[in-house]
N, C-alpha and C positions, 0 to 999 in steps of 0.2 A: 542375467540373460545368457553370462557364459557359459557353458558348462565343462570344467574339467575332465569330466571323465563320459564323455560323449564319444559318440564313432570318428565325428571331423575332427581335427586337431585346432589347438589352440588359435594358431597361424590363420585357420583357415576361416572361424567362426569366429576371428576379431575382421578381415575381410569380408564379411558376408553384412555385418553389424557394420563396416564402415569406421571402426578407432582404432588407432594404434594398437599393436600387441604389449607397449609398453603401460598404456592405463589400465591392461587388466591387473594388473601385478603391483600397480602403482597403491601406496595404501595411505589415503593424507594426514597429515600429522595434526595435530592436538593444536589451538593458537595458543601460544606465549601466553602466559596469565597475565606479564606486564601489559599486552597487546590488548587481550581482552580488556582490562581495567580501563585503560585510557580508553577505548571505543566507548566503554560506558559511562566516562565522564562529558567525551564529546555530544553524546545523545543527550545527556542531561542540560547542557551548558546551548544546542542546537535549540533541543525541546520550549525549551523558555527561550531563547531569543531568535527566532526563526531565521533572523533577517544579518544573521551573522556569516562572514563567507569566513578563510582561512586564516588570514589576517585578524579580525577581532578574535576569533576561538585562539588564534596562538596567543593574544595577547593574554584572553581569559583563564588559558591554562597556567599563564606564566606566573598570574595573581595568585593559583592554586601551590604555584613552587615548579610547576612541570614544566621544563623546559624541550619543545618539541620544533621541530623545522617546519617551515611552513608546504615543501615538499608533501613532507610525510602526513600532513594534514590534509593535504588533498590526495593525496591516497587514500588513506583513511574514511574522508566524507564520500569520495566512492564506491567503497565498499560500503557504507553504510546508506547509500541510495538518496544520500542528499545533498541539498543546493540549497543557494541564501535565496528566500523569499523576498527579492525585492527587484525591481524592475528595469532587465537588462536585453542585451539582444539572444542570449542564450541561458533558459532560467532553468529550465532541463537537457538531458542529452540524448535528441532524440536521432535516429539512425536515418540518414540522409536516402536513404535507396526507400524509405519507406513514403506513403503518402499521407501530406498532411491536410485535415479537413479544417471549413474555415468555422470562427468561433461564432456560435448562433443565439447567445447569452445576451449581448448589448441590449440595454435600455427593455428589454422584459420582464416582465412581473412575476415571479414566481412562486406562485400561491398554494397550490393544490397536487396531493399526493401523485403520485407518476407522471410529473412534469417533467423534471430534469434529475436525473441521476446523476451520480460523480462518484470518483473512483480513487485510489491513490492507496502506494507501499509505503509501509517505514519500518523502521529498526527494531526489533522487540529482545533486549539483552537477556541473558538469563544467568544463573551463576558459573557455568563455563557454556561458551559460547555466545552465537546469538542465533537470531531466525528473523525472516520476512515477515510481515503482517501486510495481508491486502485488502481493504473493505470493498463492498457494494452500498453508497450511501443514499438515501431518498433528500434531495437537496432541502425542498419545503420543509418536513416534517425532523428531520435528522437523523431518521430510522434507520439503523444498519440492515439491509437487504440478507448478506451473508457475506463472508468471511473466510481466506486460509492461510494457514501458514507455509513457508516453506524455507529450507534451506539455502534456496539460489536465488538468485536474479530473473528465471526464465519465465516465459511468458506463460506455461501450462496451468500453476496456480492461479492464474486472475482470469484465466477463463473457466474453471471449474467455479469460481465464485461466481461470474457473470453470469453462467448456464443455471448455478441457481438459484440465484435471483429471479430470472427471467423463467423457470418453471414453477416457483412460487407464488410471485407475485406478477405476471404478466410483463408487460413490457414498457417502459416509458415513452415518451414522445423525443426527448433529447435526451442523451448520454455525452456527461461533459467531462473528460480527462484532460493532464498535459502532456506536453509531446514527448512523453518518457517512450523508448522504443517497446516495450511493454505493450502498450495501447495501442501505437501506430502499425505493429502491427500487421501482416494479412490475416493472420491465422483469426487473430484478437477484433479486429475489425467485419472479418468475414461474418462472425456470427450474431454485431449487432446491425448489418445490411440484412442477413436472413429472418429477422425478426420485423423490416422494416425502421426501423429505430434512428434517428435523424444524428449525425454525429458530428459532435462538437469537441473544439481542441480550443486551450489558453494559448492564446499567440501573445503578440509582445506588447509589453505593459498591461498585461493580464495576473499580474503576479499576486493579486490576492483574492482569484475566482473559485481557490480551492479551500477558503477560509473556513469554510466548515467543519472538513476534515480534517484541517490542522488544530482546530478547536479540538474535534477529535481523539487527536492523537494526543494532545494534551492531558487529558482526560483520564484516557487508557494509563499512560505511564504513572502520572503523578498519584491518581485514585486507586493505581490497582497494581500495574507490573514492579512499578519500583520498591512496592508496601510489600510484591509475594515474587522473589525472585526465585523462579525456577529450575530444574536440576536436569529437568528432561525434555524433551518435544512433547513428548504425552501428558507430562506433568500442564508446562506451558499452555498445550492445548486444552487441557481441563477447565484450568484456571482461566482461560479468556471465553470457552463456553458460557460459565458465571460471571462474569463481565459483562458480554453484552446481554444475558437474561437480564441483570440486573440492570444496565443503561438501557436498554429500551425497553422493559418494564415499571420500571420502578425510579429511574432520576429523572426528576421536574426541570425544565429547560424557562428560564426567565422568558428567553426569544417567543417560547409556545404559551406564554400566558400560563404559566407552570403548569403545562402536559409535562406527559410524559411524549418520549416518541413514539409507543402504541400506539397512546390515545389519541394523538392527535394523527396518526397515519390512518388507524382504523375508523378512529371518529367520522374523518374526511371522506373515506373512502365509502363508507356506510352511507355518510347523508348525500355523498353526488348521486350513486346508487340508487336511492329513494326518490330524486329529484330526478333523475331519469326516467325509473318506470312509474 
């Protein structure tokens, strides 16, 4: 966006842009391979046991030989976007200036395709570095919606996923995330109010309403990212297009009465369809 050899000066088009003159220049360095490697053990050691906070992962690395501080461990699991799945008064970190909506899940039945949607980021390693993965999930069915990567934490990728979902495949009746500040959101919020879309957050002792998706992610790493670790974002991105072709085409879900998620999203969606008109 800068441009060096433009008529303003440097000074003047990092003031116009609103950053430091120092981030133009700034150029980030490469992570530590030691650094990398342990992020990808923690993912693996989180992945299988969800419900592990700092303390058990220190102990699990320590079995491994790795000896790590528990400090540096919760550093770590923030950068890598996660939190022990089990039921506490703070189970995400969600940004206090934001609004939280209340959870509209209790004791309903959730049967039929674009009932409730759910959302949720995690860690996707590669062989240097790593990257964000964010889904758009159809709760009933399992159907991944759509999907992207990205390098940051920021909220831009999960609403280009949301927007296409929702130009896809129309619009659900609930949208149910947790209160990652991601989701809460105005920007991220605004555009499931403009849709009409009724929104739901996991408040407390809610901590296994995102089981799906953590099945999910399961899935993804164990079936596929761990079997093809990738070199590039492009590379990565290829390789998880044929992923989810392959999971929602073609992997039978014991849950769906071995559908597939198609079949059973499209199946549904067909016979309401029919039974409508």
């Amino acid at each position: 966006m800068i441009a060096p050899n433009a008529e303003l000066s440097i000074n003047r088009q990092c003031a116009l842009l609103g950053v430091a003159r120092s981030s133009f220049y700034h150029r980030p360095q490469a992570e530590p391979a030691e650094e990398i490697d342990l992020l990808a053990r923690l993912d693996r050691i989180f992945t299988d046991h969800p419900v592990y906070g700092s303390r058990r992962l220190q102990v699990a690395l320590g079995r491994e030989g790795i000896s790590v501080g528990r400090r540096r461990i919760r550093r770590l699991m923030k950068k890598l976007g996660i939190c022990t799945v089990r039921p506490k008064p703070n189970t995400s970190k969600p940004n206090h200036e934001h609004k939280i909506y209340p959870y509209l899940l209790r004791d309903k039945v959730i049967d039929r395709p674009n009932q409730v949607w759910s959302t949720d980021i995690t860690y996707i390693p590669m062989r240097q570095g790593f990257l964000y993965l964010v889904v758009i999930l159809d709760w009933s069915t399992r159907r991944v919606l759509a999907w992207r990567l990205s390098n940051t934490l920021t909220v831009g990728f999960c609403i280009e996923a949301l927007r296409e979902a929702l130009a896809r495949f129309g619009r659900p009746e609930i949208f149910n995330s947790d209160q990652g500040s991601q989701f809460t959101s105005e920007e991220f919020t605004k555009v499931l109010r403009e849709h009409g879309v009724q929104i739901s957050m996991d408040g407390r002792g809610r901590c296994h309403d995102n089981i799906f998706v953590e099945r999910l992610w399961w899935t993804v790493k164990h079936e596929w990212v761990y079997l093809r670790p990738a070199a590039t974002g492009i590379e990565q991105k290829r390789s998880l297009s044929e992923f989810f072709d392959w999971y929602n085409r073609r992997r039978p879900h014991q849950a769906l009465n071995w559908q597939t998620p198609d079949e059973a999203y499209f199946g549904s969606t067909a016979a309401a369809m029919a039974k409508a008109a």
